[in-house]
C-alpha positions in Angstrom: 0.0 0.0 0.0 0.8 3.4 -0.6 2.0 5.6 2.4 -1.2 8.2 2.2 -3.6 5.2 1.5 -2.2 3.4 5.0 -2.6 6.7 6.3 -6.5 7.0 5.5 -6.8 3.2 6.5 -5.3 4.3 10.0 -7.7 6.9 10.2 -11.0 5.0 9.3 -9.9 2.5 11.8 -9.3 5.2 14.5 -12.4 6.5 13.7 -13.9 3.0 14.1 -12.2 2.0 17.4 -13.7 5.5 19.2 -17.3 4.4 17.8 -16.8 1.2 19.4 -15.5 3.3 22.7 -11.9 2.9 23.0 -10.5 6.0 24.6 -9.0 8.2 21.7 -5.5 8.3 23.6 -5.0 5.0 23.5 -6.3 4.2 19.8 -4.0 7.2 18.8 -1.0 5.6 20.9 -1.9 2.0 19.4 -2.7 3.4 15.1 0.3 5.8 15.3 2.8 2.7 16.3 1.8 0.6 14.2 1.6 2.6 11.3 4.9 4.2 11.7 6.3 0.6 12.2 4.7 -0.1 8.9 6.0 2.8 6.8 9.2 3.1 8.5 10.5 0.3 11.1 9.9 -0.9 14.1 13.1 0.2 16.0 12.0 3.6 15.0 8.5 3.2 16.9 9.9 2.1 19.6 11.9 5.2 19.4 9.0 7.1 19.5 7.6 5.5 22.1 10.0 5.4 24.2 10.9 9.5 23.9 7.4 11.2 23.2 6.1 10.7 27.0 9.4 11.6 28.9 9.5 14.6 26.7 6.0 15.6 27.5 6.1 14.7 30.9 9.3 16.0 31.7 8.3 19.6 30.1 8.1 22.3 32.5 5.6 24.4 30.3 3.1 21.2 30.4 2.6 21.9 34.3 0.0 24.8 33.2 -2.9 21.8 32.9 -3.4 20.5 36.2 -2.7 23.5 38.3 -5.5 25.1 36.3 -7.3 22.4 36.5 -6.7 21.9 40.2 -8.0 26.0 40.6 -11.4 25.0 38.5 -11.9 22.1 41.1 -11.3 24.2 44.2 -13.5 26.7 42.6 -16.5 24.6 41.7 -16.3 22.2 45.5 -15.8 25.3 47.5 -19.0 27.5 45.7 -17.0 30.4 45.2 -17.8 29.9 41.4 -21.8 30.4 43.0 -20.6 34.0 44.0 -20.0 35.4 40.8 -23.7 34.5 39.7 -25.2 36.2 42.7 -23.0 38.7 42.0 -23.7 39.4 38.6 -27.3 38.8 39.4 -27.8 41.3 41.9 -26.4 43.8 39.8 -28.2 43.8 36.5 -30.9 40.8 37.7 -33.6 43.7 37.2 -33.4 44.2 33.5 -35.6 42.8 30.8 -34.1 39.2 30.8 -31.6 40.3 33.3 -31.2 37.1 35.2 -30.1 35.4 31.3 -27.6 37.9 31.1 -26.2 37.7 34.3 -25.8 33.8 33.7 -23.5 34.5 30.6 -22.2 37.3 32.7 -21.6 34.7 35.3 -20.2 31.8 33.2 -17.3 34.6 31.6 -16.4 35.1 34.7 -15.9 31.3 36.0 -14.0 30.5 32.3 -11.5 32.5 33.8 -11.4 30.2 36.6 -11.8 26.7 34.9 -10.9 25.1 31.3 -13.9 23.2 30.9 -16.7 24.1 29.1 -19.1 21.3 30.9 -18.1 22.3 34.1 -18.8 25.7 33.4 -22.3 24.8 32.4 -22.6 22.4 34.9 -22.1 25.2 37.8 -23.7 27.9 36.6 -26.3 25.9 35.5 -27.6 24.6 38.9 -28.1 28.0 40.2 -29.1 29.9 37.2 -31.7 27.7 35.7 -34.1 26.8 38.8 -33.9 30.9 39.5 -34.6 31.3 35.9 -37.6 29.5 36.1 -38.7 30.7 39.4 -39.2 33.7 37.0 -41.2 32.1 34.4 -38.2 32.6 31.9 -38.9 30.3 28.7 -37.0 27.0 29.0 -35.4 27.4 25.5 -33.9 30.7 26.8 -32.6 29.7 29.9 -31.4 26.3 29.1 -30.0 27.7 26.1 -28.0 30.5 27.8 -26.5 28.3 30.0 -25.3 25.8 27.4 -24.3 28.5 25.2 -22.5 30.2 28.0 -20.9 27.0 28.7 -18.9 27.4 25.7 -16.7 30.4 27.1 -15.3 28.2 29.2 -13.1 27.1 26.6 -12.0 30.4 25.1 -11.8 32.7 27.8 -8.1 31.6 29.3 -7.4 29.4 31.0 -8.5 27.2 27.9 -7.3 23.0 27.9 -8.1 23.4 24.3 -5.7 25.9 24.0 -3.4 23.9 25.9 -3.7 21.0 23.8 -3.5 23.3 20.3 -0.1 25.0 21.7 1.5 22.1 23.3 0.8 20.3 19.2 1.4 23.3 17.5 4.8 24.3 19.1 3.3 27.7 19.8 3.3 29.9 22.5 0.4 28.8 25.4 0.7 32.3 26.8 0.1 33.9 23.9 -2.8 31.7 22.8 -4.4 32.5 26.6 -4.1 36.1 25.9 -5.0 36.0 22.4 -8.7 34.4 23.6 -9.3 37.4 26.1 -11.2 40.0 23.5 -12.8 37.6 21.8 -14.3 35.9 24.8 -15.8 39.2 26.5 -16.9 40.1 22.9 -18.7 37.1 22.2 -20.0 36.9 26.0 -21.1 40.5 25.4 -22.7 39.9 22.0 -24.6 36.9 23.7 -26.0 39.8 26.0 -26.9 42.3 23.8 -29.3 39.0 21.4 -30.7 37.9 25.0 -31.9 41.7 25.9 -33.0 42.5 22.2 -35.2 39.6 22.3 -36.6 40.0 26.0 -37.5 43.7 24.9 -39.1 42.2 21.6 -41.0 39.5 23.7 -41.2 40.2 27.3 -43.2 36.8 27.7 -39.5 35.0 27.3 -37.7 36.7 30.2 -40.0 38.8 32.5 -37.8 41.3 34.7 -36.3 40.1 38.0 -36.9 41.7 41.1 -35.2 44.5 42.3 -32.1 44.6 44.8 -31.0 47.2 47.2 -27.2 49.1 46.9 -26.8 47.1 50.0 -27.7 44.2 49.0 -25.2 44.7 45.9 -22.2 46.2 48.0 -22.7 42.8 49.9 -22.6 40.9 46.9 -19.1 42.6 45.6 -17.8 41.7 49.1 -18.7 37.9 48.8 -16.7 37.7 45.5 -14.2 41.0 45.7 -11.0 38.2 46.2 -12.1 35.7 43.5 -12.6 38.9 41.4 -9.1 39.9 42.3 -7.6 36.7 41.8 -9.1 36.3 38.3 -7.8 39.5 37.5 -4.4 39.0 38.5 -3.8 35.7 36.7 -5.6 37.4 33.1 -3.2 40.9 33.7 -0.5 39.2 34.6 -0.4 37.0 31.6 -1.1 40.0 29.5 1.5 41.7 30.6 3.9 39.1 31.2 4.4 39.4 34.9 4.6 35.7 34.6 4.5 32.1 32.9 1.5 30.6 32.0 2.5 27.8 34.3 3.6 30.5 37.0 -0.2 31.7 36.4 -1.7 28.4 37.0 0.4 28.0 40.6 -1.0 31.6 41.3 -4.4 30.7 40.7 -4.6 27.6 42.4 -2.5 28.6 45.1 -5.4 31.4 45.5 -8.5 29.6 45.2 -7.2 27.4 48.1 -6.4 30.4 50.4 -9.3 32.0 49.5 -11.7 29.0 50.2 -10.1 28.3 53.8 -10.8 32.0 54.9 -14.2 32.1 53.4 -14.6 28.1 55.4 -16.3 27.4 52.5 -14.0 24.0 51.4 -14.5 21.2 53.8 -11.7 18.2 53.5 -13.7 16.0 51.4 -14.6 18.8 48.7 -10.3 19.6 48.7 -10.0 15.7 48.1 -12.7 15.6 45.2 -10.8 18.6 43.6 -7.4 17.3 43.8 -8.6 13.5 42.5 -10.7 15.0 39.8 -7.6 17.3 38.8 -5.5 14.1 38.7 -8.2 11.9 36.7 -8.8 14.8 34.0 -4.5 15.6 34.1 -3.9 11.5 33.5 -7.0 11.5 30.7 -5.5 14.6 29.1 -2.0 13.8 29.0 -2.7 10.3 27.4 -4.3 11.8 24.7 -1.7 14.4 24.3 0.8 11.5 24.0 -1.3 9.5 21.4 -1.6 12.7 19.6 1.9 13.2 19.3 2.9 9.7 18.0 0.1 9.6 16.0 1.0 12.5 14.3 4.7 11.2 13.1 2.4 8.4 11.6 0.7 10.9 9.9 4.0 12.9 8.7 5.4 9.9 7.2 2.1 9.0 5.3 2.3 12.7 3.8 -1.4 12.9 4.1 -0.7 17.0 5.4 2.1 17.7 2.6 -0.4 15.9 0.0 -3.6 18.0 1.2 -1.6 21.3 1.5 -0.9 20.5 -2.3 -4.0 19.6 -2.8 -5.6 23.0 -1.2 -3.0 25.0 -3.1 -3.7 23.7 -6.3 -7.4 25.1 -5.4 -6.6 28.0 -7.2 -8.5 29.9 -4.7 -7.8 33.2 -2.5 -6.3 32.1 1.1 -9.6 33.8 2.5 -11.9 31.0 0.2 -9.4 28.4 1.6 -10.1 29.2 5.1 -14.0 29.2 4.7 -13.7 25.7 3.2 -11.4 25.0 6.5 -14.3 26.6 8.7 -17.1 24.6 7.0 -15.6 21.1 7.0 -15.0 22.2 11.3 -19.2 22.8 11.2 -19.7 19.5 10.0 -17.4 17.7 11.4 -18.4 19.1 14.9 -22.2 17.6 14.6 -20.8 13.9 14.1 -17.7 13.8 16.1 -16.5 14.9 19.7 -14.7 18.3 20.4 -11.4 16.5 21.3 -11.2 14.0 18.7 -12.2 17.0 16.2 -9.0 19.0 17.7 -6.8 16.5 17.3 -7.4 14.6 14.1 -7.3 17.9 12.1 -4.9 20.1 13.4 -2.1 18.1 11.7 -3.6 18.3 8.3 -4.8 21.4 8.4 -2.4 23.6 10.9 -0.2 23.0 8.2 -2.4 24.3 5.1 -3.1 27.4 7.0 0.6 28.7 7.9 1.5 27.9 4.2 -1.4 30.3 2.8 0.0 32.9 5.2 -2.4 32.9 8.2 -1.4 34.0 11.8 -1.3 30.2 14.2 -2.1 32.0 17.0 -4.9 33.9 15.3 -6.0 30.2 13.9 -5.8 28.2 17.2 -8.8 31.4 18.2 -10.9 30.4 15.7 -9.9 26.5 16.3 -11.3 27.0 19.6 -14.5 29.0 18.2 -15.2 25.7 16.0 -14.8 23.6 19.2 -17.3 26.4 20.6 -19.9 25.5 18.1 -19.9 21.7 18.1 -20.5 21.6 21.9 -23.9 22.9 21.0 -24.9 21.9 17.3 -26.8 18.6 17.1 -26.9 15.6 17.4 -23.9 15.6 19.7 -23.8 18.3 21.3 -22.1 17.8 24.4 -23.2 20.7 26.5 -26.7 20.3 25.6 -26.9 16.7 26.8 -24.9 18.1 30.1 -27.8 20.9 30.5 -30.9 18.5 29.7 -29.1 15.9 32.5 -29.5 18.8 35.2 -32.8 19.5 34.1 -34.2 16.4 33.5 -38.2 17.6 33.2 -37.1 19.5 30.1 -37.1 17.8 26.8 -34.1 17.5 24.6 -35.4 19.1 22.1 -36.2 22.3 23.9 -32.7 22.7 24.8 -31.7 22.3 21.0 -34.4 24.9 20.6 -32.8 27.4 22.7 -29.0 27.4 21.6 -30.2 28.3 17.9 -29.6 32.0 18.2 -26.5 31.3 20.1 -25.2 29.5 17.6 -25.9 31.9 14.9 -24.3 33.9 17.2 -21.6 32.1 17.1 -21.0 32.2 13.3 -21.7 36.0 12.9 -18.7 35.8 15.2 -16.5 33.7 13.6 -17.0 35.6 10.6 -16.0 38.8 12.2 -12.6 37.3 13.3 -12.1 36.1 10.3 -12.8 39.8 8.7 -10.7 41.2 11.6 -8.0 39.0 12.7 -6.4 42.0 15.4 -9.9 41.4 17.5 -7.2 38.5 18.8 -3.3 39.7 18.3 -3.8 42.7 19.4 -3.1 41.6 23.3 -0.5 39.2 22.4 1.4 42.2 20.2 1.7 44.0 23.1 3.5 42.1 24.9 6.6 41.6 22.1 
């Protein structure tokens, strides 16, 4: 056989063993040995098994994934995550669908605290739904918002999928986190400004909340003025390089903890459940990182990338037409396949098509994460909306599908204006060389 046809045979079958359940790390691990041994030899997989996990394991840099991760688990066991809602809530809770926009409010916030998009949706979702529907709010909207919402957990740093897209990419995990800070609050804000316009329009969909003394609101900044603070440190701090990404991570971390003893709001057994969950998701993360990377020297050497790069640039058409193409096989490909096996079974044939036509990698690991964005919540596998109809199990599937629709053309109009204007995301990360 020829080199790219084993290389489309190794990616059926990988395809195949996730349908059947296999865990994608492992089938990468497994299909990237055995097809480099095939192509090349088997001494030289062995090589490349025997060096690609010291060299991710040993790397400093890599640290930045479970000290985040440990900061999102403090965060969600201790409730201080819970704060920022109320917070948010108490503040702009009164305006026509008031108590939607503070859950978006509320789940930008907490992305700066986690790099999960479920658990984002998960937290914010127990509070904000039942008090949305204390309210009468439509169902649509507020399961939508929250699964919608959910998604920002992913862009607005700390990001795993940014993680993942650096660590693969060789390119600079700082600079990814602080390329995804503009685009995050704009897209959070632009998911504020649809919710109010259609309250106004229909008043039926999100009556307005109750009104909330300047006391009650002071009290409300006190109750989340550290986590505020903390948030704001680690963001700034990467912006303006006060320290690593990693360094970032230990600060945040670090913080949650201290914050959560002096509030007494993280009892023994939540600090266990966040440092065991940390650990699972760290293990289950790095094992896919692994697979990815020996994978991917299976896919070099089947020149599947160099032949598809050809391929594209034989088009004949404008960089900008290639890149729509890119963007519309990412749409479809994100309502059959998970977000993580998406990521990783693209980025080496396609990373390399779009730094040949001349497009910014940090600018395309933005809208790489904006793709992930949209297949949490397009059917029939959209993972945040299954999340959101589990915690609110009297409301039909299909009403949650309902009510991400105008996030998710939301979504696009947005991806379309990043694509139009690329600075929306190196414009931070310019600053800082």
């Amino acid at each position: 056989m020829t080199p790219i046809t084993t290389g489309i045979i190794g990616m059926v079958i990988l395809l195949c063993l996730m349908a059947l359940g296999m865990p994608i790390g492992f089938g990468m691990l497994l299909l990237g040995f055995v097809g480099f041994a095939y192509l090349v030899k088997l001494s030289g997989a062995i090589q490349i098994l025997s060096t690609v996990p010291y060299n991710v394991i040993s790397n400093y840099d890599y640290c930045v994934l479970p000290l985040f991760l440990l900061m999102a688990g403090v965060c969600l066991y201790s409730g201080l995550a819970k704060s920022l809602f109320r917070l948010v809530y108490t503040w702009i809770g009164r305006l026509q669908g008031g108590l939607a926009v503070a859950t978006i409010g509320a789940c930008a916030m907490f992305a700066a605290a986690s790099s999960s998009s479920i658990a984002t949706a998960v937290t914010i979702g127990v509070v904000a739904i039942p008090e949305m529907r204390s309210y009468k709010y439509d169902a649509a909207l507020a399961t939508g918002c929250v699964a919608a919402g959910g998604t920002l957990g992913i862009l607005i740093p700390p990001s795993g999928i940014l993680i993942i897209y650096g660590i693969i990419t060789e390119q600079s995990i700082s600079k990814l986190f602080v390329a995804g800070v503009i685009p995050g609050i704009v897209l959070a804000v632009m998911f504020m400004i649809m919710i109010y316009i259609r309250a106004r329009l229909n008043p039926n969909l999100a009556p307005q909340g109750p009104r909330t003394s300047f006391k009650t609101k002071i009290v409300a900044v006190g109750q989340s003025f550290e986590m505020l603070a903390l948030l704001l440190l680690v963001i700034v701090g990467l912006i303006i390089g006060w320290f690593t990404p990693t360094e970032a991570g230990a600060i945040g971390a670090f913080g949650a903890i201290v914050l959560s003893l002096i509030r007494r709001r993280l009892s023994w057994e939540g600090f266990k459940k966040s440092l065991i969950d940390s650990l699972r998701d760290t293990g289950m993360i790095f094992t896919i990182i692994l697979g990815a990377f020996v994978f991917n020297a299976f896919l070099a050497v089947s020149t599947i990338p160099m032949e598809v790069a050809t391929f594209v640039g034989n088009l004949g058409l404008p960089p900008l037409g290639i890149m729509i193409i890119i963007i519309f096989v990412y749409v479809i490909l994100g309502c059959f396949i998970d977000t993580m096996s998406m990521v990783l079974l693209t980025i080496p044939i396609f990373f390399p098509v779009a730094t040949s036509l001349g497009f910014n990698p940090i600018w395309f690991g933005i809208i790489i994460v904006l793709m992930c964005e949209i297949s949490m919540i397009t059917p029939p596998i959209g993972v945040n909306v299954f999340v959101i109809a589990g915690i609110s199990r009297d409301i039909p599937m299909q009403t949650v599908f309902k009510g991400i629709i105008p996030f998710l053309a939301i979504e696009l109009v947005f991806v379309a204006l990043l694509v139009a204007f690329p600075q929306m995301a190196l414009f931070l990360p310019s600053i800082g060389q």
